[in-house]
C-alpha positions as CSV (number, residue, x, y, z in Angstrom):
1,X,0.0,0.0,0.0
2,X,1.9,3.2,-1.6
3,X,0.0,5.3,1.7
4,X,-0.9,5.5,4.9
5,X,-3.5,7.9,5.2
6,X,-7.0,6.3,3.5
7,X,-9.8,8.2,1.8
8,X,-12.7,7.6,3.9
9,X,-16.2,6.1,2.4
10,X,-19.1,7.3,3.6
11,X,-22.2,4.8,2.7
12,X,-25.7,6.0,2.7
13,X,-27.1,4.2,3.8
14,X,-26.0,0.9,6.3
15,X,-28.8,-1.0,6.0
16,X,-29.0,-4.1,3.8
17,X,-26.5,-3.8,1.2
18,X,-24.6,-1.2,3.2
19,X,-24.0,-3.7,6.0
20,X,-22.0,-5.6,3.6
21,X,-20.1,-2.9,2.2
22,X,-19.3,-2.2,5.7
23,X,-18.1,-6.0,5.7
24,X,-16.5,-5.9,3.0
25,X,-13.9,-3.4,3.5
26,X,-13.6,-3.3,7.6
27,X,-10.4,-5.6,7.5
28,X,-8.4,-3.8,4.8
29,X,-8.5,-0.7,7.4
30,X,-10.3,1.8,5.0
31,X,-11.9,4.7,7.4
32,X,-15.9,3.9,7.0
33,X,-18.6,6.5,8.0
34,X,-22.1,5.0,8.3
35,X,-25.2,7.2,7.1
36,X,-28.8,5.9,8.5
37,X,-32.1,7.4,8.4
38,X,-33.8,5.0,11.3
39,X,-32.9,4.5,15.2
40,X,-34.1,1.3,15.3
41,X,-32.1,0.0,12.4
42,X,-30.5,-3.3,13.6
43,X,-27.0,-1.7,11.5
44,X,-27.0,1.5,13.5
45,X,-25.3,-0.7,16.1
46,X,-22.4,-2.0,14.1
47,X,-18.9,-1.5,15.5
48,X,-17.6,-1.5,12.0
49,X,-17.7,2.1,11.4
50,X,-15.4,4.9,12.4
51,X,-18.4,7.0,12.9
52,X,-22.0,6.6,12.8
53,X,-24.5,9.9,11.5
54,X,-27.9,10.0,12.1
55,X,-29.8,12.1,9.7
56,X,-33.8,13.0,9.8
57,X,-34.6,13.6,6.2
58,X,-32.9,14.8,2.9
59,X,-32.3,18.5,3.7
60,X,-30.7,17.3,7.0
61,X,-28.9,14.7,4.8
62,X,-27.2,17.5,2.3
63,X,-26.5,19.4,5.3
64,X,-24.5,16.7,7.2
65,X,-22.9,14.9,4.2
66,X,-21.1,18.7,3.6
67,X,-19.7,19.0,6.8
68,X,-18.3,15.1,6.7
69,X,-17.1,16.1,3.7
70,X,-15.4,19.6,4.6
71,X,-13.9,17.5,8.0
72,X,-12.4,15.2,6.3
73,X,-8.4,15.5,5.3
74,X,-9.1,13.5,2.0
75,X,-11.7,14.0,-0.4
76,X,-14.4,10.9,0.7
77,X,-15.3,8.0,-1.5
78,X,-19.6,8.3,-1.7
79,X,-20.8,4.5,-1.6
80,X,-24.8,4.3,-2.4
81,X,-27.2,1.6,-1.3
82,X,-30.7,2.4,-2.3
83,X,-32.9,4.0,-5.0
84,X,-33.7,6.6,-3.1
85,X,-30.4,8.1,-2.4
86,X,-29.8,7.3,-5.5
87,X,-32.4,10.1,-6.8
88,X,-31.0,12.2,-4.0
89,X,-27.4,12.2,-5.3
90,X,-28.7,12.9,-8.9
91,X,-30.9,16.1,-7.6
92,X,-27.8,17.2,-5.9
93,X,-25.3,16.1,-8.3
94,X,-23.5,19.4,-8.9
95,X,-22.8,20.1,-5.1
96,X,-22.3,16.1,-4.0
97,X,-19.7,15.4,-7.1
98,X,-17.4,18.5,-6.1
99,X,-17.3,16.9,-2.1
100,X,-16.7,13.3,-3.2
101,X,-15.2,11.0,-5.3
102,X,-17.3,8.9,-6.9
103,X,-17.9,7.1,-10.4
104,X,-21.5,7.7,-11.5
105,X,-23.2,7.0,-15.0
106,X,-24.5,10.3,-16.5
107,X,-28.0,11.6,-15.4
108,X,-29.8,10.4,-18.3
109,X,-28.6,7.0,-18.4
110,X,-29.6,6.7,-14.3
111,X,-33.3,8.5,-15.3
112,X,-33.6,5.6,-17.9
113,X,-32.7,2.8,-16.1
114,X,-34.8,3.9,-12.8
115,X,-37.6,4.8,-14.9
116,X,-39.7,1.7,-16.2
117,X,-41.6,3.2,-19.1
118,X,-38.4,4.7,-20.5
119,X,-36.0,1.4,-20.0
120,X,-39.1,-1.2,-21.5
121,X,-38.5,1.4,-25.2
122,X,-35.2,1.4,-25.0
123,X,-34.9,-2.6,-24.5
124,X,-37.4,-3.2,-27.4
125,X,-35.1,-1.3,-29.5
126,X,-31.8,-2.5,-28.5
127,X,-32.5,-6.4,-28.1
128,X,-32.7,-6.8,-24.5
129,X,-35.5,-9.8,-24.3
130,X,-37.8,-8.2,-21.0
131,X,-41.7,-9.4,-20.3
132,X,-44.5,-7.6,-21.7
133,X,-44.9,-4.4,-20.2
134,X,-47.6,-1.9,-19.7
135,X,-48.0,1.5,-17.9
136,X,-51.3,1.9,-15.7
137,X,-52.1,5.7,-14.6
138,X,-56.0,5.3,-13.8
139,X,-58.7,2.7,-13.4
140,X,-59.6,2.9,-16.7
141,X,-56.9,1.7,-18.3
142,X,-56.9,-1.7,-16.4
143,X,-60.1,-2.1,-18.9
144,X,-58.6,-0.8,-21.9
145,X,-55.7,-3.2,-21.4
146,X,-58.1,-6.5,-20.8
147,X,-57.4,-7.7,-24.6
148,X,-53.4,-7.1,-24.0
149,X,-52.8,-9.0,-20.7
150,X,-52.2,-12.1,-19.8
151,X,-52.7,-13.1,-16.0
152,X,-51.1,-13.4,-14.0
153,X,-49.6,-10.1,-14.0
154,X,-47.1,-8.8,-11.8
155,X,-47.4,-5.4,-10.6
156,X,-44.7,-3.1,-9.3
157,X,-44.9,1.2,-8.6
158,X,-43.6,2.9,-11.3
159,X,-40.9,4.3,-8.6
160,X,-39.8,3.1,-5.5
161,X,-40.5,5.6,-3.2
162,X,-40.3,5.9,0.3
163,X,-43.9,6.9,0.7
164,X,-44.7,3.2,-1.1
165,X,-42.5,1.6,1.8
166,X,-43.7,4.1,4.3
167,X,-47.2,2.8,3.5
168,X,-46.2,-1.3,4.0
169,X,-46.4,-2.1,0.2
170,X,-44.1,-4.8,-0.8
171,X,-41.9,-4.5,-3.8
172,X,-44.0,-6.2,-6.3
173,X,-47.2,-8.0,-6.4
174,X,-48.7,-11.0,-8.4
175,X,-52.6,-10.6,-9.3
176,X,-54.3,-13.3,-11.0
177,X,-57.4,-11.5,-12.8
178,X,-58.7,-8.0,-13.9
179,X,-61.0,-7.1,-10.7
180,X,-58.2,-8.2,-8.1
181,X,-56.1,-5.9,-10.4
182,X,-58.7,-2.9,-10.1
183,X,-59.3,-3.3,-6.3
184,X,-55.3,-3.4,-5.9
185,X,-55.2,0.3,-7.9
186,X,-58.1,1.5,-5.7
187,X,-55.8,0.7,-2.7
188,X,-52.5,2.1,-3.9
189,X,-53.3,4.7,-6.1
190,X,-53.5,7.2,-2.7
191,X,-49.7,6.4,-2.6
192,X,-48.7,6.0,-6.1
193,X,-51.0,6.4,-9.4
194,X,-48.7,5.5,-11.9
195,X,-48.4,1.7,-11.7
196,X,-46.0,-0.6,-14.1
197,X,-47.9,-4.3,-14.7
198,X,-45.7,-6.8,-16.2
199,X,-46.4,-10.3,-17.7
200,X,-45.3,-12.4,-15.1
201,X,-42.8,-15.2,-15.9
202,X,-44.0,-18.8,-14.3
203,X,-41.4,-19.7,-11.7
204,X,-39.6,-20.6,-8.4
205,X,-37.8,-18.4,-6.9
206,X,-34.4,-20.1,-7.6
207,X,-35.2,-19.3,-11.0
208,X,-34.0,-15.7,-10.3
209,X,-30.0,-15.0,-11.1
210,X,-28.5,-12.1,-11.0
211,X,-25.0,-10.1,-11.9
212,X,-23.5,-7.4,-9.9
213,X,-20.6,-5.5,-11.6
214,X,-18.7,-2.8,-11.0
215,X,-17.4,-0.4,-14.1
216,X,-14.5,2.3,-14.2
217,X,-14.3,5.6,-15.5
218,X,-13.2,5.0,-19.2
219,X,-16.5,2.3,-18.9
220,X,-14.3,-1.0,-18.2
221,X,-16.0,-4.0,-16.1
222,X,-13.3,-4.3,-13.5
223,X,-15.3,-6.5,-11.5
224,X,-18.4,-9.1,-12.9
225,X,-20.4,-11.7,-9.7
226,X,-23.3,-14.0,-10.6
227,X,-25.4,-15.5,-8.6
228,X,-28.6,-16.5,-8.3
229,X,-31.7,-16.6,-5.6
230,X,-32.6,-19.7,-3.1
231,X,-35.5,-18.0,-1.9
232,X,-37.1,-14.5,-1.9
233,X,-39.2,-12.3,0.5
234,X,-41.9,-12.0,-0.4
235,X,-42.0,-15.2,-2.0
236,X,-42.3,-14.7,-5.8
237,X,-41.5,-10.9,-5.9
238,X,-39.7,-9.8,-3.3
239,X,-36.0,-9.1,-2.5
240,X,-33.5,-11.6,-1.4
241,X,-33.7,-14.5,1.5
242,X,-31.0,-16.9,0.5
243,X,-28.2,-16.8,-2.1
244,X,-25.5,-18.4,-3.4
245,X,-22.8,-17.9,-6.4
246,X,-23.4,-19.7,-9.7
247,X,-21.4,-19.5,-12.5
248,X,-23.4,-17.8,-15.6
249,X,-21.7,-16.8,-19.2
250,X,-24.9,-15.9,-19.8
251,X,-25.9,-13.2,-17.3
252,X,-22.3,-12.3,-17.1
253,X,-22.1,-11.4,-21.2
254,X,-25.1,-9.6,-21.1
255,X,-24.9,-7.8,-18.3
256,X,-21.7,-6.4,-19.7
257,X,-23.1,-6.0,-23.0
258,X,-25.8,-3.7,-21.8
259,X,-24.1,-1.3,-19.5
260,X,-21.2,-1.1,-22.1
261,X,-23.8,-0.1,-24.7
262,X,-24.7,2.5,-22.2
263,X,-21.3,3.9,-21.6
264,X,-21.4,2.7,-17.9
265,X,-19.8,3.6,-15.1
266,X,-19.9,2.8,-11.3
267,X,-22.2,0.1,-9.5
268,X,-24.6,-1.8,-11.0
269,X,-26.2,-5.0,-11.9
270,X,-29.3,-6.5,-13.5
271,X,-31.8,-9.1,-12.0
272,X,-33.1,-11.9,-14.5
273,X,-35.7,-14.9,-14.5
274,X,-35.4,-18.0,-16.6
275,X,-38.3,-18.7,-18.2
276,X,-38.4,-22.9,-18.7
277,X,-41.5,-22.2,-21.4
278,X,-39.1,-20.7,-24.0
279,X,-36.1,-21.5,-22.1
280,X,-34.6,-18.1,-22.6
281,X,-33.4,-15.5,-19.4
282,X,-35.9,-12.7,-19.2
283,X,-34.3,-9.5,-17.8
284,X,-36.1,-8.5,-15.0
285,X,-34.5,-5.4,-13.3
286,X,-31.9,-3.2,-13.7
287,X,-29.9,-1.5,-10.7
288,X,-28.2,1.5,-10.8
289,X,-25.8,3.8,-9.4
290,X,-25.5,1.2,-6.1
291,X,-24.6,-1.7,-4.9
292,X,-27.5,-4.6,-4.7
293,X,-28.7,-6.5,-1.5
294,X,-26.9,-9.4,-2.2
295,X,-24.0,-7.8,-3.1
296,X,-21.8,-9.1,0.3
297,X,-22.3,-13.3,-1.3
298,X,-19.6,-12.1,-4.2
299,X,-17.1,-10.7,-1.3
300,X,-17.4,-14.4,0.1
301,X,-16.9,-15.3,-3.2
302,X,-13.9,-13.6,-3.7
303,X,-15.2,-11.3,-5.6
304,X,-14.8,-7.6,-3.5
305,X,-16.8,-5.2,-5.5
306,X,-16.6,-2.3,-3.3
307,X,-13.2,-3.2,-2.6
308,X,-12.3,-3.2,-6.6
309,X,-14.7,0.3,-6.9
310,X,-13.0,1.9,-4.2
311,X,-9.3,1.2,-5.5
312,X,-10.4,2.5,-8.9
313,X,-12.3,5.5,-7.7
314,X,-9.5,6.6,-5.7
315,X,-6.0,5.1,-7.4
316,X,-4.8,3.1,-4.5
317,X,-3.6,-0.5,-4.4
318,X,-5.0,-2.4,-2.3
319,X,-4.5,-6.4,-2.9
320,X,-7.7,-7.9,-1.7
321,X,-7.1,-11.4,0.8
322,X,-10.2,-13.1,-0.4
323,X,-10.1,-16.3,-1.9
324,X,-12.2,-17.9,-4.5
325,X,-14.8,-20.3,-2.9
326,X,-18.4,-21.6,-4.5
327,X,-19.9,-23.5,-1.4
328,X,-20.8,-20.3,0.1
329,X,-25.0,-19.3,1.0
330,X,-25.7,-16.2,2.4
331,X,-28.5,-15.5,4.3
332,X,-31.0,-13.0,5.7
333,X,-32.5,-14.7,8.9
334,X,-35.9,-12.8,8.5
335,X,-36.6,-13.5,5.5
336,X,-35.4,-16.9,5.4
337,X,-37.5,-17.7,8.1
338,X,-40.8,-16.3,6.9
339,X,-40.6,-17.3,3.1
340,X,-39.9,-21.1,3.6
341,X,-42.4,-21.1,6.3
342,X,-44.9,-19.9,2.9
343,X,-42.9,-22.3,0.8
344,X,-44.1,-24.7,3.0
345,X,-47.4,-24.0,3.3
346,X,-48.0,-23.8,-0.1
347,X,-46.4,-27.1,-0.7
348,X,-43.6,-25.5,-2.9
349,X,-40.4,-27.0,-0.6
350,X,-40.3,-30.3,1.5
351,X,-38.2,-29.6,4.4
352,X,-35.5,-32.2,3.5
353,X,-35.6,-29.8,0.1
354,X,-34.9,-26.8,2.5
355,X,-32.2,-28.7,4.4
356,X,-30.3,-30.0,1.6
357,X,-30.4,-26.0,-0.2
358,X,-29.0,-24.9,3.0
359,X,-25.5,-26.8,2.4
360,X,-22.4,-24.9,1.9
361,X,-20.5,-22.6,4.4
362,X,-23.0,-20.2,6.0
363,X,-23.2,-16.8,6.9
364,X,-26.1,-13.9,7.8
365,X,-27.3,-11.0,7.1
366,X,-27.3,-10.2,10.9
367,X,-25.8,-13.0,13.1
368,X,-22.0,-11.8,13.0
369,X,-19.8,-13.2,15.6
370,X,-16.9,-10.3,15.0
371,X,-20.2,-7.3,15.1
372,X,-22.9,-8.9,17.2
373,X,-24.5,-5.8,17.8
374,X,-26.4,-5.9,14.5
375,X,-28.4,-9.2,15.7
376,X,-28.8,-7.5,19.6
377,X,-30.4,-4.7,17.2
378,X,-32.4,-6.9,15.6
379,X,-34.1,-7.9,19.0
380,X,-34.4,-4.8,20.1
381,X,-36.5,-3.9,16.5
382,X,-38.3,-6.6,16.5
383,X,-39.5,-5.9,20.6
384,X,-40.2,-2.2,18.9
385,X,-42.5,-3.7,16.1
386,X,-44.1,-6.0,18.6
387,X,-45.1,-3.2,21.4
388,X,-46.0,-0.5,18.6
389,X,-48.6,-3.0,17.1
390,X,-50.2,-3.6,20.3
């Protein structure tokens, strides 16, 4: 290592993915500074950063990533882990990119691969194979779109916001006919109007792989993962429960293919199903200017992605120590727990199925021997949830 003084990273935020970012780069003794929007966040009591900041809402968050920034004696590496700061770091693009270093696609290319409508043209005309799509912005046009779907649909807001998770709305939903579709707009359309529904592809949730990446400056992968999904939560739609690395040409070749078309640069990675009708991969999501969920199976792969970002971002050398391995699972407790009890119950998993999935060298989303905190917080959450409901 040609220095001794680090660049800090800053991640906003430290939940889910930011955890593992936190993980990922703790033993290489890189300075980390945790952002986090709620106190009962089971990560806001991780020992593994330098310093932990609080912050209320965005005008709070602008205010205290400048002073971090104007404290620090480098110029900070910016780390992002959701859509929604995401957004923020576009809207305040010209005042976050002079504070800290980090690699970013251009505004454009984040607006049309965040916004549904815009990335379903753009795959049509650049041979990206995606289900059917269609944008919903009232009742009516559930009716005027009865001779175009084909249910089961799967529906999704046409952003991510933080009122939709404010409100207890999952990420995605499956709806099997035209009035179920119409009562579910009645009940969202307070929240969000503008809905995307999307043919849904026939599958388990292990049919679900994925391919996180990270791409430099000059739009060179430095770093490709793929993996794929055990189980999801919710079951069918939802984010990740259990995962483990698989070796894809595939996913891996395309996912390049795309972001290079796109003049990439940064985080990212795209989300597809295998369809065993037509036996063909069927892109399912694309994200974008942030690391993914799952993102902390590659570093237990051996494959550091915010490790190799932040060497490229800043010019340092650091060698990682991780080794290759491919009996690894990773594995969010919470959600493991409550989508093979559905898997289960619906018959779709015998539990010497869920046994023999479960093989490989383990490790959790929260149970951390080194940072047991995290799990202590998740207690302490879950007593919260179960007094506030009462």
């Amino acid at each position: 290592m040609k220095t001794t003084v680090l660049p800090s990273v800053v991640v906003l935020d430290i939940g889910y993915s930011g955890y593992g970012v936190l993980r990922s780069l703790k033993k290489y003794q890189i300075p980390l500074i945790g952002f986090y929007g709620s106190k009962i966040l089971p990560e806001s009591y991780t020992r593994l950063c330098d310093r932990k900041i609080y912050f209320r809402n965005n005008e709070e968050l602008l205010i205290k990533l400048i002073e971090i920034s104007e404290s620090l004696p480098l110029k900070p590496v910016l780390i992002l882990t959701t859509d929604h700061h995401v957004e923020f770091y576009v809207q305040n693009r010209q005042e976050l990119s002079k504070r800290f270093l980090m690699h970013m696609p251009d505004s454009n290319i984040v607006t049309l691969l965040m916004d549904k409508n815009k990335f379903s043209v753009y795959a049509k005309e650049n041979n990206i194979l995606i289900p059917k799509s269609y944008e919903v912005n009232h009742k009516d046009d559930i009716h005027n779109l009865s001779n175009e779907l084909r249910y089961p649909v799967i529906v999704k807001p046409y952003k991510h916001t933080m009122e939709w998770g404010d409100a207890g709305f999952d990420k995605a939903y499956v709806i099997s006919n035209e009035l179920k579709l119409e009562k579910f707009y009645q009940k969202v359309s307070g929240i969000e109007a503008k809905l995307i529904v999307q043919e849904y592809i026939e599958g388990n949730d292990d049919q679900v792989e994925y391919c996180l990446t990270y791409f430099s400056e000059t739009c060179d992968c430095q770093m490709a993962f793929t993996g794929k999904k055990i189980r999801q939560w919710p079951v069918g739609t939802g984010s990740t429960a259990t995962t483990v690395p698989v070796n894809n040409d595939f996913t891996k070749t395309e996912t390049i293919r795309i972001f290079k078309q796109l003049n990439y640069r940064g985080f990212g990675s795209i989300e597809y199903k295998y369809d065993q009708r037509d036996k063909r991969y069927y892109l399912i999501e694309p994200t974008v200017g942030r690391l993914n969920q799952q993102e902390f199976v590659a570093t237990l792969s051996g494959f550091n992605i915010p490790l190799s970002g932040y060497c490229d971002i800043t010019g340092i050398d650091i060698q990682p120590t991780e080794h290759m391995e491919t009996e690894v699972i990773y594995i969010d407790e919470v959600a493991e727990v409550l989508s093979t009890y559905v898997h289960l119950k619906r018959k779709l998993l015998t539990l010497s199925e869920w046994f023999g999935s479960l093989k490989g060298k383990r490790y959790y989303r929260f149970a951390n021997l080194s940072d047991t905190g995290v799990f202590c917080g998740l207690i302490i959450k879950s007593i919260y949830k179960l007094f506030s409901f009462r």
